[in-house]
C-alpha positions as CSV (number, residue, x, y, z in Angstrom):
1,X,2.5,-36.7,98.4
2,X,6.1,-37.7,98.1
3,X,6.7,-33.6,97.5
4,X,4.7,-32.6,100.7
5,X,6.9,-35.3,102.7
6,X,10.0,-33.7,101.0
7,X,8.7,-29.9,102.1
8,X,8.0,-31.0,105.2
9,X,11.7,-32.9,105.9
10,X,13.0,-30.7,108.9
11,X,16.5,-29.6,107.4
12,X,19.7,-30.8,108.5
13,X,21.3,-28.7,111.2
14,X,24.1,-26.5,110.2
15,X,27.3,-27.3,111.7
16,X,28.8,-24.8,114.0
17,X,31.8,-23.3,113.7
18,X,34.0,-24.5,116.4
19,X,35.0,-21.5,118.8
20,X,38.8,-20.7,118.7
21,X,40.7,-21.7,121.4
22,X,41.2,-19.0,124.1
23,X,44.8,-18.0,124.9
24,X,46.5,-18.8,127.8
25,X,45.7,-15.5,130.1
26,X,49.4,-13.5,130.0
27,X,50.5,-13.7,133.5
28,X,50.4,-10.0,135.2
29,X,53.7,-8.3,135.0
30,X,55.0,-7.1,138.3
31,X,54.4,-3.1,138.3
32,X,57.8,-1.9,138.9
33,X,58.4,1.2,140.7
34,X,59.8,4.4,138.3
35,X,63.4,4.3,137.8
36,X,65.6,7.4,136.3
37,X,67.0,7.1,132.6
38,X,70.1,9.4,131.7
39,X,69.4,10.6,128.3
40,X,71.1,11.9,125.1
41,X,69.3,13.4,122.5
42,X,68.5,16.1,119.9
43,X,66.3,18.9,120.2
44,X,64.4,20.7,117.0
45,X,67.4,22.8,116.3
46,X,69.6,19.7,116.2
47,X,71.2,20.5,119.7
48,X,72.6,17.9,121.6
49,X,71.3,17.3,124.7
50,X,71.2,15.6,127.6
51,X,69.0,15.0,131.4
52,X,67.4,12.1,133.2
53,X,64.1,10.9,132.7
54,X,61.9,9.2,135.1
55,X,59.7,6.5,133.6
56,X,58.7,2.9,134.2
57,X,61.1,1.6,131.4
58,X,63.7,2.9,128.8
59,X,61.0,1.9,126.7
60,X,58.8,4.3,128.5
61,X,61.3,7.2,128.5
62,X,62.1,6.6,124.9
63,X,58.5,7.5,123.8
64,X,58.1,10.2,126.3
65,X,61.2,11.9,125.2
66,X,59.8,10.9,121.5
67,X,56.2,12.9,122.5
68,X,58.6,16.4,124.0
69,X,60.1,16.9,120.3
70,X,63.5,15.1,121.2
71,X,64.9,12.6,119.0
72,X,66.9,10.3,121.7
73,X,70.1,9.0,120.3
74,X,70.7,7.1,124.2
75,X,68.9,5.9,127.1
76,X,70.1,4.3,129.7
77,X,69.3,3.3,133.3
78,X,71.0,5.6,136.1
79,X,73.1,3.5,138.2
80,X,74.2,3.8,142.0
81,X,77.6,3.2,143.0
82,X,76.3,0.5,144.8
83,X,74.8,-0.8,141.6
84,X,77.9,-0.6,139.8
85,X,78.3,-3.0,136.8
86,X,81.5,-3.3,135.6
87,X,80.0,-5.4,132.1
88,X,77.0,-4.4,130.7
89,X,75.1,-7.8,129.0
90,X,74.4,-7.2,125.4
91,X,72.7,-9.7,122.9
92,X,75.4,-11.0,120.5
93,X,75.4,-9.1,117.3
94,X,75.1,-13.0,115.8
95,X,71.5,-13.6,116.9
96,X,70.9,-10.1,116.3
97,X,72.1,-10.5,112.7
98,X,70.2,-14.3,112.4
99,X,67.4,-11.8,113.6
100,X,67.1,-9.5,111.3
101,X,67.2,-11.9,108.4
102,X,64.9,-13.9,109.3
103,X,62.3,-10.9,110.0
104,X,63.1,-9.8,106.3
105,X,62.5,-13.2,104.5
106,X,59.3,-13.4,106.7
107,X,58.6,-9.6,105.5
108,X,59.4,-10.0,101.7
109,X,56.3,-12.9,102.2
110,X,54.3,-10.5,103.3
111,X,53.4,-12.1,107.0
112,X,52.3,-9.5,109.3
113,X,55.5,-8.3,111.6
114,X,53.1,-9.1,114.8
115,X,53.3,-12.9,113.2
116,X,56.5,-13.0,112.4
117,X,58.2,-11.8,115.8
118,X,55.7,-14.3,117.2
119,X,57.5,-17.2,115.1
120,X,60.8,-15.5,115.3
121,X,60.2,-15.9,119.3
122,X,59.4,-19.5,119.3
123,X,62.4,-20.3,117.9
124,X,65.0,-18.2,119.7
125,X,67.4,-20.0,121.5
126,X,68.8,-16.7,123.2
127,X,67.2,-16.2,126.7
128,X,68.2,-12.6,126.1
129,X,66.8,-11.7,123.1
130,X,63.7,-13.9,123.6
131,X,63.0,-11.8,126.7
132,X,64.0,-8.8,124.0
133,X,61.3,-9.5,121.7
134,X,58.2,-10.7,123.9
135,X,58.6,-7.4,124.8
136,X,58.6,-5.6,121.5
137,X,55.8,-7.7,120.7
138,X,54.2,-6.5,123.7
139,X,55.3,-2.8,122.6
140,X,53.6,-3.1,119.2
141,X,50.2,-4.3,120.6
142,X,50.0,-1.7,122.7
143,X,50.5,0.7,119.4
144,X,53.9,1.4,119.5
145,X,55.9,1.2,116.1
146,X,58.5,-1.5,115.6
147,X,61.4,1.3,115.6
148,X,60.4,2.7,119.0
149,X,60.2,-0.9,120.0
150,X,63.8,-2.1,119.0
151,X,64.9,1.7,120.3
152,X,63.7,0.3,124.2
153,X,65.7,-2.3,124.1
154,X,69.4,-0.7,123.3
155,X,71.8,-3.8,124.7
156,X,69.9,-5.2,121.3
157,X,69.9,-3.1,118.7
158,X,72.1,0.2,118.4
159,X,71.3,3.5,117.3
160,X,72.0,3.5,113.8
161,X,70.1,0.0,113.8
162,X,66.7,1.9,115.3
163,X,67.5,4.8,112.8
164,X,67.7,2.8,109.6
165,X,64.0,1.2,111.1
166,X,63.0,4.5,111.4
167,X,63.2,5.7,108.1
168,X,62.4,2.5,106.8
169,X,58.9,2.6,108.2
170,X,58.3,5.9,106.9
171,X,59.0,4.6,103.2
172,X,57.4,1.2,102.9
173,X,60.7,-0.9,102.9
174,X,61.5,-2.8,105.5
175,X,62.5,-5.9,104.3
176,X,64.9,-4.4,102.1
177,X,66.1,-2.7,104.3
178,X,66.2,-5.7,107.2
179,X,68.1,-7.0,104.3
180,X,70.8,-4.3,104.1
181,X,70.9,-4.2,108.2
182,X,71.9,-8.2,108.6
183,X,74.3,-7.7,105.7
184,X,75.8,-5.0,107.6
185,X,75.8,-6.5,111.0
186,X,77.6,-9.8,108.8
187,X,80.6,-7.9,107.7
188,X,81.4,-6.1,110.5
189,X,80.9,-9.4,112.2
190,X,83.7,-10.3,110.0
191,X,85.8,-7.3,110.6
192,X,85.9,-8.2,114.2
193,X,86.8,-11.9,113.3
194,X,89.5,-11.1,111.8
195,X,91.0,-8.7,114.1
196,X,90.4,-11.5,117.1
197,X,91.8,-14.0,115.1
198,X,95.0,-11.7,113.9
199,X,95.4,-11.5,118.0
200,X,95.0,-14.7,119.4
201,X,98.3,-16.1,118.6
202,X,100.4,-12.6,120.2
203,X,97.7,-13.1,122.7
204,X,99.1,-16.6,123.8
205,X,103.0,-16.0,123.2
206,X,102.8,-12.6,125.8
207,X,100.5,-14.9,128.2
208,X,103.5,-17.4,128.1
209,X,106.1,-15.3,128.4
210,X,104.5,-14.0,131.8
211,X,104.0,-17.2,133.2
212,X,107.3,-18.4,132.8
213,X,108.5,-15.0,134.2
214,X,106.5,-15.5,137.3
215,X,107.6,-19.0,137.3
216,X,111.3,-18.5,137.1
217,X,111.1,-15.8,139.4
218,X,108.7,-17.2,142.3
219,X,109.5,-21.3,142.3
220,X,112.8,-21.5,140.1
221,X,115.3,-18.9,141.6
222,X,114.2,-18.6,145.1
223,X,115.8,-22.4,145.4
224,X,119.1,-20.9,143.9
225,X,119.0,-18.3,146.9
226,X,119.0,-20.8,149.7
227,X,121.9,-22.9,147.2
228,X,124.3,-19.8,147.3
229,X,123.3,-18.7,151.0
230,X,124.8,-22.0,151.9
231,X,128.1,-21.8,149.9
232,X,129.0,-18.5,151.3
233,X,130.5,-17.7,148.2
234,X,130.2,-13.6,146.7
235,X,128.2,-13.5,143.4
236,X,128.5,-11.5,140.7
237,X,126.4,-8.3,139.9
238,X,124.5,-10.0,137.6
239,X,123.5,-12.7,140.1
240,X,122.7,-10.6,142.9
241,X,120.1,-8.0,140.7
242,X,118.4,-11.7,139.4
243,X,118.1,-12.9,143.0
244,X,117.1,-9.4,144.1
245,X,114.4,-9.0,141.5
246,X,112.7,-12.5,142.3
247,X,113.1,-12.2,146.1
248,X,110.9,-8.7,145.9
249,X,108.5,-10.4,143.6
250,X,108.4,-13.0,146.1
251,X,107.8,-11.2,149.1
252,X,105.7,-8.1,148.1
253,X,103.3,-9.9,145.8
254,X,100.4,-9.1,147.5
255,X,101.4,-5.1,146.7
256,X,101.8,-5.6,143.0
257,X,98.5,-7.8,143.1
258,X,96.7,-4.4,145.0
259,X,98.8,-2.0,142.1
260,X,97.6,-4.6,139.4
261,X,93.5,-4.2,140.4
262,X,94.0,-0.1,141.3
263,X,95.4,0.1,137.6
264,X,92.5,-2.0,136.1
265,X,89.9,-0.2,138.7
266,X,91.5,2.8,137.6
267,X,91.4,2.5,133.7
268,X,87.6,1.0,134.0
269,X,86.2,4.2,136.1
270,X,88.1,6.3,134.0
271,X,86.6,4.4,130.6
272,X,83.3,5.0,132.5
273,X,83.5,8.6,132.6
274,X,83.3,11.0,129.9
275,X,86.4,13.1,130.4
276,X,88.3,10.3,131.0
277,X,87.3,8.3,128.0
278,X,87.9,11.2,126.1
279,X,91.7,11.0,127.5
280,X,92.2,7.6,127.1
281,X,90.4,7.8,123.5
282,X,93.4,10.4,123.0
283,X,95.8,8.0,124.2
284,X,95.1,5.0,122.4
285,X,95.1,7.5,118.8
286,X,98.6,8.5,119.6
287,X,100.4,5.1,120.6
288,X,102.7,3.9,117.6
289,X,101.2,0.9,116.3
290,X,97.7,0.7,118.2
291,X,96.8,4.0,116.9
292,X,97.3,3.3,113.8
293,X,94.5,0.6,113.8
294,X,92.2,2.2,115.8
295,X,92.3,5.1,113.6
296,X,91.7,3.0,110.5
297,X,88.7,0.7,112.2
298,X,87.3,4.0,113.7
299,X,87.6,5.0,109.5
300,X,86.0,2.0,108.2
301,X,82.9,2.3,110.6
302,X,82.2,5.7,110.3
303,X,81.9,5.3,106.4
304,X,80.2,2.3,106.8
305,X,77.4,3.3,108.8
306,X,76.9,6.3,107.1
307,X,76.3,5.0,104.1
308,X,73.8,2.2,105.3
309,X,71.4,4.7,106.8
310,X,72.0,7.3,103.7
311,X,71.1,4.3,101.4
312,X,68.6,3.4,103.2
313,X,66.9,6.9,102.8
314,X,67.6,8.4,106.5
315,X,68.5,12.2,106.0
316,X,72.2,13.4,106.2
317,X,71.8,15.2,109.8
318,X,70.0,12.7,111.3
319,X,72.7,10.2,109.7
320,X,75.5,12.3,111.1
321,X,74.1,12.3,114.9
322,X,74.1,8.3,114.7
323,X,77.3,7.8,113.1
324,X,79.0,9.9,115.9
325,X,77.4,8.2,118.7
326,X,78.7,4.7,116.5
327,X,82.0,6.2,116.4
328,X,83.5,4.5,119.5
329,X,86.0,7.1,120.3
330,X,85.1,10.4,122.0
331,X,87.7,12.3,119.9
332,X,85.8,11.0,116.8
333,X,82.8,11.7,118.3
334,X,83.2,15.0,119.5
335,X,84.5,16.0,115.5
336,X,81.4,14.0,114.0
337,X,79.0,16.1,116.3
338,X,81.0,19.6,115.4
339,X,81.0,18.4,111.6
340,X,77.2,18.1,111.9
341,X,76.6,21.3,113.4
342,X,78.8,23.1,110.6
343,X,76.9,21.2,108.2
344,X,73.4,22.2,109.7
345,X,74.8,25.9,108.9
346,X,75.6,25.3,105.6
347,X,79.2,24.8,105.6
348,X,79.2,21.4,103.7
349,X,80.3,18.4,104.8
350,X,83.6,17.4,102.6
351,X,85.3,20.8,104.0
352,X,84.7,20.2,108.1
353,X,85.5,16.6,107.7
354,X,88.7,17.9,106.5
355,X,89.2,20.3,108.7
356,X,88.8,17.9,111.7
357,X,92.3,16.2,110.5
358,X,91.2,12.6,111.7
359,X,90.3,11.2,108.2
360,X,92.8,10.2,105.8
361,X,93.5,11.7,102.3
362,X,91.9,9.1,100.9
363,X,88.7,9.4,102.6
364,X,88.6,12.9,102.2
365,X,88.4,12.8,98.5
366,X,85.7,10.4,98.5
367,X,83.7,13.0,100.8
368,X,84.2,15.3,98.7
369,X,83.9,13.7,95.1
370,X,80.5,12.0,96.8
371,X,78.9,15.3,97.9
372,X,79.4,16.9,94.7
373,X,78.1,14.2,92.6
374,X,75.4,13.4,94.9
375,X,76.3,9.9,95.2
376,X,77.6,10.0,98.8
377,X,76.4,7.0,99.7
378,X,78.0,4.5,96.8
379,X,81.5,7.0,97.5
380,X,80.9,5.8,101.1
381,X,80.9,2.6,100.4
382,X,83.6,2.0,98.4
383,X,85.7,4.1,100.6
384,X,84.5,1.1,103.7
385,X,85.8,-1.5,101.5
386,X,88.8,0.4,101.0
387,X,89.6,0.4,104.6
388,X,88.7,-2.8,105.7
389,X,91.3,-3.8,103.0
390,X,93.5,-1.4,104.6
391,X,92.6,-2.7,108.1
392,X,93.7,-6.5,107.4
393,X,96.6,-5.5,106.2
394,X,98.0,-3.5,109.0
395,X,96.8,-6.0,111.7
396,X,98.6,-8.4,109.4
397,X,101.7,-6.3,109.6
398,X,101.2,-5.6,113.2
399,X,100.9,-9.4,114.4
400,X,104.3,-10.0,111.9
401,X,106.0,-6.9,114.0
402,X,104.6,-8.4,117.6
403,X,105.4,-11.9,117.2
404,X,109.5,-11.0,117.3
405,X,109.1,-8.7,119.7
406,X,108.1,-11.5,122.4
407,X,110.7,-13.8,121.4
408,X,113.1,-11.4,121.4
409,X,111.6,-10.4,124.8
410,X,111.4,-14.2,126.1
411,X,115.0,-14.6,124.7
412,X,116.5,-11.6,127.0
413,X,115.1,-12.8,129.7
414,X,115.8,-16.7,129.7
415,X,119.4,-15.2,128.5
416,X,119.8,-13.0,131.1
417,X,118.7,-16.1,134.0
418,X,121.1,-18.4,131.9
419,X,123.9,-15.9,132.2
420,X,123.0,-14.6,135.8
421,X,123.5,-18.3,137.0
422,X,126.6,-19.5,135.1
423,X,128.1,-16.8,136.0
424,X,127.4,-17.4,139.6
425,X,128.5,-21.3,139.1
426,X,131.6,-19.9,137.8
427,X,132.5,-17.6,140.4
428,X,131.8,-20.5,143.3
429,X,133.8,-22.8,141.2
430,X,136.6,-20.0,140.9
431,X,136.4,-19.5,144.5
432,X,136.8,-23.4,145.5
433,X,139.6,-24.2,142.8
434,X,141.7,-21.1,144.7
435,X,140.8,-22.1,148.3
């Protein structure tokens, strides 16, 4: 009996698995109307070249360029001369860097990358790069790959950054190679440190040294003018070519304030446009002591970002197009980009780099020992070392060479006031003791 009343106990419901809680419904993004993209990029032959693209987003016109056989090395956003910017807002290589290092540890756990940048995003101070990667995230639910994501988003990540990704998806590592990218973006982080710091001080003496110009020539000696006027007296040379100077700095300062903003407007449209940044590159390679350290920094990058993507399994060609576009410099550039197309002939690459005669003997023979042995990239590296070494020391030798040359500067020209107006005392004090 007991048996039949346990058969016939009803069974205890099963409890129901609770339903997950529904998402907060995206708000819809505002459809915006198709804007035109300048491009760069390489063809299937390895061409350069370049056109506008009309698309939604550089996202957009990355992937269609992507989907006509063009590998795009740049995309930006056409500008009006009405929309002129004279800045362009980039995400600090910093948060880039803390970025990066994060996605690799979160990587190397093996948590989804859809996860990850979801975390990542939650705890990103930077407006900028929040707004960065919501989209990418966006981007990779709608099935694009994380390299064509970063690649839409250029004031973020540059192009060897998006190369490196490339190639990294294609063979399996991409922490490792997150890894290698932060500890990249960390020492030239470094680099730039260093050359900031080496030029603060200079930086402050020559801003000094102008104010008390201005100072001495707009509020100091003016009051001297009105002292002599009223003595009558004649002054000497010296005194008159003083009181000259500061009376026409006086009077026409709103003309060397219009020549000051022409110069600046002048150097930024120039900067702006190819031919002439590709003069201005020339000019700043053939100064005497600027030169110098651009060439070596310009040295030091190349070599350094070259052998990143070639240890990180990108091919030579593909390497080279980046490293140009890194270069900084159009006269660089423009050699990088005829190296390349030598090299896609079969001319090597030790020989044209030589042949260029913008690389030092040193790194040369790296090239050149590295292509042989077929260990480019480690030749590479040690060659980047070698110039960032190199690098500190001439900024150190350069700041040693500066710092004199504005005291020497400041003392000629408090020596020459001092001298200007005893002279002058001594003349008025001549002409009294005779009269």
């Amino acid at each position: 009996m007991s048996r039949d009343k346990t058969l016939t106990k009803a069974p205890k419901a099963a409890k129901t698995p609770k339903a997950p809680k529904a998402k907060k419904a995206a708000k819809p993004k505002k459809e915006l109307p198709p804007q035109k993209f300048r491009y760069t990029a390489l063809n299937e032959a390895g061409e350069r070249v370049t056109g506008v693209e009309v698309a939604l987003s550089s996202g957009a016109a990355h992937i269609a360029l992507l989907a006509r056989g063009l590998q795009p090395l740049e995309v930006s956003a056409k500008q009006s001369l009405l929309k002129f910017e004279i800045t362009k807002k980039k995400v600090p290589r910093q948060d880039v860097m803390n970025f990066t290092r994060q996605l690799a540890v979160f990587m190397k756990a093996g948590i989804p990358i859809m996860e990850a940048l979801e975390v990542i995003v939650q705890e990103t101070q930077n407006k900028m790069l929040k707004v960065v990667l919501e989209d990418m995230v966006d981007s990779l639910r709608a099935g694009d790959t994380f390299a064509a994501a970063a690649a839409a988003h250029p004031e973020a990540f540059p192009n060897f950054y998006v190369g490196i990704l490339e190639s990294a998806e294609l063979t399996g590592n991409l922490d490792a190679v997150l890894n290698q990218l932060a500890d990249y973006i960390d020492r030239d982080q470094k680099a730039r440190g260093k050359v900031t710091a080496a030029l603060i001080y200079p930086a402050v003496v020559a801003g000094m040294s102008v104010v008390t110009v201005i100072v001495l020539a707009v509020f100091v000696l003016p009051r001297f003018v009105v002292f002599f006027a009223s003595l009558h007296a004649k002054l000497p040379l010296v005194t008159r070519m003083l009181l000259g100077s500061s009376s026409f700095i006086s009077t026409w300062w709103y003309v060397e304030i219009t020549l000051i903003i022409l110069i600046i407007g002048g150097y930024i449209a120039m900067d702006r446009s190819v031919s002439g940044k590709a003069r201005l590159d020339g000019w700043k390679l053939k100064l005497p002591v600027i030169g110098d350290l651009t060439e070596t920094a310009i040295v030091e990058r190349t070599c350094r970002i070259l052998a990143s993507m070639l240890r990180a399994g990108v091919d030579l060609p593909r390497s080279m197009a980046v490293t140009a576009e890194s270069a900084n410099n159009a006269v660089y550039r423009r050699a990088l980009e005829n190296v390349r197309e030598v090299m896609m002939q079969g001319g090597g690459l030790a020989g044209p780099i030589a042949e260029t005669g913008l690389f030092p003997a040193a790194a040369r023979q790296m090239f050149r020992v590295g292509e042989e042995t077929g260990t480019l990239d480690q030749q590479l590296e040690v060659a980047a070392a070698y110039y960032g070494r190199e690098l500190e020391t001439k900024l150190e030798r350069a700041t040693a060479l500066f710092e004199p040359a504005i005291i020497i500067f400041m003392g000629v020209v408090v020596g020459f006031v001092a001298v200007a107006l005893i002279s002058a005392m001594y003349g008025i004090y001549n002409q009294v003791k005779v009269g």
